[in-house]
C-alpha positions in Angstrom: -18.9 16.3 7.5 -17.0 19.7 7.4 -16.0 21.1 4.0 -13.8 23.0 5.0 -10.0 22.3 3.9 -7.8 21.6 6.8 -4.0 20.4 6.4 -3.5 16.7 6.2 -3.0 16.0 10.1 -5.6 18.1 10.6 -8.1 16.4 8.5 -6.8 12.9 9.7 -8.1 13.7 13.4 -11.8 15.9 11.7 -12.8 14.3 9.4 -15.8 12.5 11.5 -19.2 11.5 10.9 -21.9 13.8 12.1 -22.7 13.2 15.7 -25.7 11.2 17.4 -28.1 12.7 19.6 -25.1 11.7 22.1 -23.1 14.1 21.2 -19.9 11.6 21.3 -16.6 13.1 20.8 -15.1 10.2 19.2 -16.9 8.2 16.4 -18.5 5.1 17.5 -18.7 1.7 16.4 -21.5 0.7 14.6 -21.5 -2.8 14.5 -25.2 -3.8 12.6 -25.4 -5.9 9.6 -28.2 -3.7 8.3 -29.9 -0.8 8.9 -33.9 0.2 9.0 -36.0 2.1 6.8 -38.8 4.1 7.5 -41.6 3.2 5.3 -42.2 1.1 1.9 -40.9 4.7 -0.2 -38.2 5.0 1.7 -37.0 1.1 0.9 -37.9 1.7 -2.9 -35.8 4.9 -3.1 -33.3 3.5 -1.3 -32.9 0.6 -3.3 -33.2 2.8 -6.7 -29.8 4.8 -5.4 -32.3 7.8 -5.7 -31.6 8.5 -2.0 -27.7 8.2 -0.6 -27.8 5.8 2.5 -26.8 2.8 4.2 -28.2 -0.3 3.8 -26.5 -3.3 4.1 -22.9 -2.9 5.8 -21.7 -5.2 2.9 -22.4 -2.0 0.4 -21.6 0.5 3.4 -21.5 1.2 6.6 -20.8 4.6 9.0 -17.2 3.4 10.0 -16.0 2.4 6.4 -17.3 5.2 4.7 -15.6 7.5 7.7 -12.6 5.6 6.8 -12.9 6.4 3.4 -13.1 9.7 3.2 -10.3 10.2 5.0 -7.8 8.5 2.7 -9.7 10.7 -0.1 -9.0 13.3 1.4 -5.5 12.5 2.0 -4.9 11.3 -1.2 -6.7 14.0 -3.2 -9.5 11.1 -4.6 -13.0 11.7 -5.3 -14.0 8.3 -4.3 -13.3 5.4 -2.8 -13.9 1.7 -1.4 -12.7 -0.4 1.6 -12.1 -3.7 1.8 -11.1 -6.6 3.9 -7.7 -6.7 2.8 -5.1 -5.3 1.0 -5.1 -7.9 -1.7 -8.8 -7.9 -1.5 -8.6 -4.5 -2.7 -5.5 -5.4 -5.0 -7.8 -8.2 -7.1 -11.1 -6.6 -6.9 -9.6 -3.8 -8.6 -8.5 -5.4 -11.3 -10.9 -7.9 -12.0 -13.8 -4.9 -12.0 -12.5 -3.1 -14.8 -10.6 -5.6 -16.6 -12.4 -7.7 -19.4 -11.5 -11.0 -21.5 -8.8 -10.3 -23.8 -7.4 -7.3 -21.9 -3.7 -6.6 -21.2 -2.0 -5.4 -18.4 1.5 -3.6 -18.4 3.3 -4.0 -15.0 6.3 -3.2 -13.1 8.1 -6.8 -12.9 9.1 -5.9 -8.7 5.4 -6.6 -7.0 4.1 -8.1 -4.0 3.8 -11.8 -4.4 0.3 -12.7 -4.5 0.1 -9.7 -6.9 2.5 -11.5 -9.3 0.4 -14.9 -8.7 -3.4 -13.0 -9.7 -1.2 -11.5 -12.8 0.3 -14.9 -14.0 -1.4 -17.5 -12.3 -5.1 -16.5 -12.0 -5.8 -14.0 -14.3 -4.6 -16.0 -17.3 -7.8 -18.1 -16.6 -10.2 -15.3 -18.0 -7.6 -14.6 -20.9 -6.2 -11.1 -19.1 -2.8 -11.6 -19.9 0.7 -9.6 -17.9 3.8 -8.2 -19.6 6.4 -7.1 -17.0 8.9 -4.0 -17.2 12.0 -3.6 -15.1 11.7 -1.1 -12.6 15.3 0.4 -13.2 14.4 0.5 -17.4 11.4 2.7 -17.3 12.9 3.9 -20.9 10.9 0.5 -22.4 7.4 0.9 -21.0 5.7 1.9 -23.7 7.4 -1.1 -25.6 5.2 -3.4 -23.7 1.9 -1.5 -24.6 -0.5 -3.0 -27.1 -3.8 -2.1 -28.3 -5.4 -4.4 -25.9 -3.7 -2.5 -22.9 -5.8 -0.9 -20.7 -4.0 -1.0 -17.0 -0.9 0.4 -16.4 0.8 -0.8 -12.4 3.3 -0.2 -10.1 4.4 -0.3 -6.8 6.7 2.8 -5.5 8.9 2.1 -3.3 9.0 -1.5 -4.3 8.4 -4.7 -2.1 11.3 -5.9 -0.9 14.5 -4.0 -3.1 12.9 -0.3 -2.8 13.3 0.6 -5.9 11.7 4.0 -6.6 10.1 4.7 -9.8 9.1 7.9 -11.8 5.1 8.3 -11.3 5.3 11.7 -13.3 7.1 9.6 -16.1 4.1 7.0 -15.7 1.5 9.5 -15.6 2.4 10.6 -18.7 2.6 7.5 -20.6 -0.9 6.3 -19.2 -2.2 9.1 -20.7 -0.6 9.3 -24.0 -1.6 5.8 -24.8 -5.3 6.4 -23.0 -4.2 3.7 -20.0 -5.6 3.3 -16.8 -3.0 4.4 -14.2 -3.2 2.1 -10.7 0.1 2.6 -8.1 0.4 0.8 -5.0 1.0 3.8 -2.4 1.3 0.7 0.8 5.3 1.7 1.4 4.3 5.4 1.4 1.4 5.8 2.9 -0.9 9.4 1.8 1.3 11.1 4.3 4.4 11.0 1.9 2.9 10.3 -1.4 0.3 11.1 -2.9 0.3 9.3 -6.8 -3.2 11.1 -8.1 -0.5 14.6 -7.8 1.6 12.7 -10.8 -1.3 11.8 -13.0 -2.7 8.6 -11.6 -6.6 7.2 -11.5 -6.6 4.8 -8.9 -4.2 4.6 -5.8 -4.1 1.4 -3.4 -3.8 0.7 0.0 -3.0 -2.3 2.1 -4.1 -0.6 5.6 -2.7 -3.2 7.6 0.8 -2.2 7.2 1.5 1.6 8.5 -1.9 2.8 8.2 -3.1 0.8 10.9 0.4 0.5 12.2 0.3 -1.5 15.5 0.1 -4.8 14.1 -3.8 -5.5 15.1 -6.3 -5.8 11.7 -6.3 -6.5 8.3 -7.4 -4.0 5.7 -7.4 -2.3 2.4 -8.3 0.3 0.1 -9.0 1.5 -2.9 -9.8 5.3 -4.0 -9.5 7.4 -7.0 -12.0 8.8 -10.0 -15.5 8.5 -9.1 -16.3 7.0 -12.4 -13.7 4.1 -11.8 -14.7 3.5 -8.5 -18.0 3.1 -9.6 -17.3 0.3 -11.3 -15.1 -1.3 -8.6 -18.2 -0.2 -5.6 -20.7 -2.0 -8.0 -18.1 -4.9 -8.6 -17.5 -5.4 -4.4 -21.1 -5.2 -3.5 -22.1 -8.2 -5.6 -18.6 -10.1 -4.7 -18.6 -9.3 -0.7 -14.8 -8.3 0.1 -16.2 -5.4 2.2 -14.1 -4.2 5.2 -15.7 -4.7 8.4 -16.9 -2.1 10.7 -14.5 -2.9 13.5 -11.5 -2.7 11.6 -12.6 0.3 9.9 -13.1 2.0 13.2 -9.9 1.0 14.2 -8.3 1.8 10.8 -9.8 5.6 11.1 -8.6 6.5 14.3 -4.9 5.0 12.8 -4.9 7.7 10.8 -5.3 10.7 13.5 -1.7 9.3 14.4 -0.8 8.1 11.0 1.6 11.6 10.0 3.5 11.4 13.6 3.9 7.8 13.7 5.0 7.8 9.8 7.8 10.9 10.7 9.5 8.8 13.8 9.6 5.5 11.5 11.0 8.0 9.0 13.5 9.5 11.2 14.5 5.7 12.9 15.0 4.5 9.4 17.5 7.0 8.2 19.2 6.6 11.0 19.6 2.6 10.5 20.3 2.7 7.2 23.3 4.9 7.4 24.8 2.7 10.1 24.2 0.1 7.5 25.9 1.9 4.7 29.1 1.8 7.0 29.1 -1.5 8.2 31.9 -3.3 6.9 29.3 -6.2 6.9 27.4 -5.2 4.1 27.8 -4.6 0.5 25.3 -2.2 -0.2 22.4 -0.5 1.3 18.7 1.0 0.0 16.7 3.7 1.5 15.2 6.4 -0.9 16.4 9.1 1.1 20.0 7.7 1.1 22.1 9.8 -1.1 23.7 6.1 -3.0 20.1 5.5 -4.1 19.9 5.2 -7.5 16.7 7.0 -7.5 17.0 9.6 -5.1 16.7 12.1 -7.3 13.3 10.9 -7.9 12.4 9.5 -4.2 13.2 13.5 -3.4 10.6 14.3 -6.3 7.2 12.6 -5.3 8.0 11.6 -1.3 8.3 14.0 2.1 10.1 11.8 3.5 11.8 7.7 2.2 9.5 5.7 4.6 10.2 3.1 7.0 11.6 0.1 5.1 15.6 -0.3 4.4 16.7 -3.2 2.2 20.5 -4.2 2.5 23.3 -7.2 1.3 24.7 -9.0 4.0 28.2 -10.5 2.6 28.2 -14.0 2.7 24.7 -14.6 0.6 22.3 -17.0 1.8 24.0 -18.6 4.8 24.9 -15.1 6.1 21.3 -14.0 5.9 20.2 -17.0 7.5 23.0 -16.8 10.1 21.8 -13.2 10.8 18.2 -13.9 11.2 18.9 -16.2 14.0 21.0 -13.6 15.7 18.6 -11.6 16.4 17.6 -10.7 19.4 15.0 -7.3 19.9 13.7 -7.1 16.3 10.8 -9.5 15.5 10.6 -12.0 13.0 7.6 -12.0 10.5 5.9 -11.5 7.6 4.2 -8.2 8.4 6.2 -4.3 7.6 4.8 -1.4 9.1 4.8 -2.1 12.6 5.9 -0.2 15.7 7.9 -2.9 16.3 11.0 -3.4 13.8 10.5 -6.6 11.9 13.6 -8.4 10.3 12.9 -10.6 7.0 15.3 -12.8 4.8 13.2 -13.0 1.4 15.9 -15.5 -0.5 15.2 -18.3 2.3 11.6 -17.3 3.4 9.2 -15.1 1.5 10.4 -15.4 -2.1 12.3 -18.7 -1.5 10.1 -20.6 -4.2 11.4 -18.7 -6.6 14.4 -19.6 -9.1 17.8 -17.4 -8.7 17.4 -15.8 -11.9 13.6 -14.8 -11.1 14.9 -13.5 -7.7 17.6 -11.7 -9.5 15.3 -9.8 -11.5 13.4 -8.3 -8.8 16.4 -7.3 -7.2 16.4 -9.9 -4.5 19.7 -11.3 -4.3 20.8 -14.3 -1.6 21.8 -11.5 0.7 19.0 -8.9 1.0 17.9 -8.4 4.1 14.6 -6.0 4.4 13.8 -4.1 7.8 10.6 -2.5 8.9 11.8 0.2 11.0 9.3 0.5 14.2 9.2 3.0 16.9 11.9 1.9 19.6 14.4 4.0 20.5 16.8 4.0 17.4 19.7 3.4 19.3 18.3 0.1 21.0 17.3 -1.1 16.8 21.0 -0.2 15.9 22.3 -2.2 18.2 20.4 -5.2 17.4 21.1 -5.3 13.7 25.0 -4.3 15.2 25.3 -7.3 16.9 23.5 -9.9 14.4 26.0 -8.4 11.8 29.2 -8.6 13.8 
C-alpha cells in the first residue's frame, strides 16, 4: 500500500492492495472463508498476533481491510472495522466499550433502531440513555454524570436535518474525559470529517451514499487505534463481519464516492430552493439553505449540505399522505442515498409508532416530507415533487 499522501479523490481510486503475481489492475474478490499457513510456526505466530495476517475472513479479509483503509484515510482515523451493516456497526460499537452501570449522553434526533438499542435493549445490561435536544446544545453538559462515558450524535440528523456544533461537542467530550462517537452516514468522509472537530470514533452506514446504487448492506466503524481495539476484539468473537463481496463492492463505491456525492449536492440545492418557494410548503431544511438555522455551522464542518432535504407540506398528515401517492418518478422507500431520488413520509410510515409529542421532539411534524436527492436530471426531480405538490 502506497504511503504516500494523495488528495481525497485520489486516494479513493489508490488506495489498493498490493497486486498478485497477476498483476490485476483492479483489486479482486477474494471470496475464501479462511486462509492457509505455511507451517506449525507460522499458525502459532499467527494465532499469537505476533505476525499481522489473515486468518479467518470473520477477523479479516483482503477486501474489508482494503475497504478500510480507505475510509481511514478519508476520515483521518488510525483504525478501523467493517461490518455487515450499519447498525451492526452502530451496536457493536457501543456494546464493546460500554460496561454495566455506564451512561450515555445522546442527541434526542437518532435513527430509530439507534433510539430502540439506547432505550429498549441497552437498559437490559443497566447502560442507561439521557437525551439532549439538538437545537439546545447550551444543556449538554447538564446531562453528564460521573458514570458518562459516551457522548453521540448524528449530524445532519435523520429525518429534520438538524445540524449540530461537532467543535462545541469535541470540546465538551474532552473536558469531562468522554468518549466522542458521531454518525457521519448523511455526510459521508467526502464532506465531513468529525475526527477534524475532536471526535474518537466516526460511523458509517455504507449502504446509503457510500455504496450509493442501492445494491449491499454495510457499515463501518473507524477512529483511535486503541478504541478500535476494543471494538476488533469485540466483533471477532460476536461475528458482525462485513463480507468480502460487499466490501469489494463498497471499495470501488468509493473511487466515485466525491463525484457522485458533488451531483447529489448540486441536485439537492437545486430542489430545495424550489421548495422554499412553493406556495405549498411552510418551510424547508437543507444545511446549505441560507433559512437554516444552523447554517452558520453546516458552512463550518461540511463542503457541501449533502443530499437529503426535509420540508412541511401544508395540510399535515393527509397532505403528506396525499403527496406520496402523487408521485410519479421518485421512488418510494426506506433507503436515502441512492441515485435514484426516494420520497418518504416519516409521520404515517417510518416513525408512525411514535406519539405526536415524541415526533414533535425530533422535529418530525405531520407534514415533513424527507427527500433523498439521486442523480436524475434535476429538472425531471423538480418536476415530480412540482406536480405531487400542486
Amino acid at each position: 500500500m502506497n504511503e504516500e499522501k494523495w488528495n481525497f479523490e485520489t486516494e479513493a481510486i489508490r488506495t489498493q492492495l498490493e497486486r498478485t503475481n497477476f498483476l490485476e489492475h483492479s483489486t479482486p474478490l477474494y471470496l475464501t472463508s479462511s486462509f492457509v499457513f505455511e507451517d506449525a510456526e507460522d499458525m502459532r505466530a499467527s494465532f499469537t498476533e505476533e505476525k499481522e495476517r489473515n486468518i479467518y475472513s470473520r477477523f479479516s479479509n483482503p477486501n474489508t481491510s482494503e475497504f478500510v483503509e480507505k475510509i481511514c484515510k478519508m476520515e483521518g482515523a488510525e483504525s478501523g472495522y467493517a461490518f455487515a451493516t450499519g447498525m451492526a456497526a452502530v451496536f457493536s460499537t457501543f456494546a464493546a466499550l460500554l460496561n454495566s452501570g455506564d451512561h450515555i449522553v445522546s442527541a434526542r434526533s437518532v435513527f430509530g433502531s439507534t433510539h430502540a438499542l439506547f432505550t429498549t435493549y441497552f437498559p437490559k445490561w443497566n447502560i442507561s440513555t439521557s437525551y439532549f435536544n439538538i437545537n439546545e446544545p447550551e444543556t449538554i453538559e447538564s446531562f453528564i454524570t460521573s458514570n458518562t462515558k459516551i457522548l453521540y450524535a448524528e449530524s445532519p440528523t435523520n429525518p429534520a436535518i438538524d445540524i449540530i456544533d461537532l467543535e462545541l461537542l469535541g470540546s465538551i467530550a474532552k473536558k469531562h474525559n468522554l468518549i466522542l462517537i458521531i454518525d457521519n452516514c448523511f455526510a459521508t468522509p467526502y464532506l465531513q470529517q468529525p475526527i477534524k472537530f475532536g471526535a474518537h470514533l466516526v460511523i458509517h452506514s455504507a449502504t446509503k451514499l457510500i455504496d450509493g446504487q442501492g445494491r449491499v448492506l454495510g457499515g463501518v466503524t473507524v477512529g483511535s487505534a486503541d478504541l478500535i481495539r476494543d471494538i476488533y476484539l469485540f466483533s471477532r468473537n460476536t461475528g458482525p463481519a462485513l463480507s468480502p463481496f460487499n466490501a469489494w463492492v463498497l471499495s470501488k463505491s468509493l473511487e466515485t464516492l466525491s463525484v457522485r456525492v458533488d451531483k447529489h449536492c448540486e441536485n439537492a440545492l437545486k430542489v430545495a430552493e424550489f421548495l422554499e418557494a412553493h406556495p405549498n410548503v411552510n418551510w424547508v431544511k437543507y444545511p446549505f439553505l441560507k433559512s437554516h438555522p444552523q447554517y452558520e455551522v453546516a458552512k463550518k464542518q461540511m463542503k457541501l449540505g449533502g443530499n437529503i432535504v426535509a420540508f412541511e407540506i401544508k395540510g399535515g398528515i393527509a397532505a403528506g399522505r396525499k403527496f406520496i401517492n402523487t408521485i410519479k418518478m421518485c421512488s418510494l422507500s426506506a433507503n436515502l442515498g441512492d441515485t435514484r431520488s426516494i420520497v418518504t413520509h416519516p409521520a404515517s410510515t417510518t416513525h408512525s409508532k411514535l406519539s405526536e409529542d415524541e415526533r414533535l421532539g425530533v422535529s418530525i411534524t405531520d407534514g415533513l416530507v424527507r427527500v433523498s436527492v439521486g442523480l436524475e436530471h434535476v429538472d425531471d426531480i423538480i418536476n415530480d415533487l412540482k406536480q405531487a405538490l400542486n
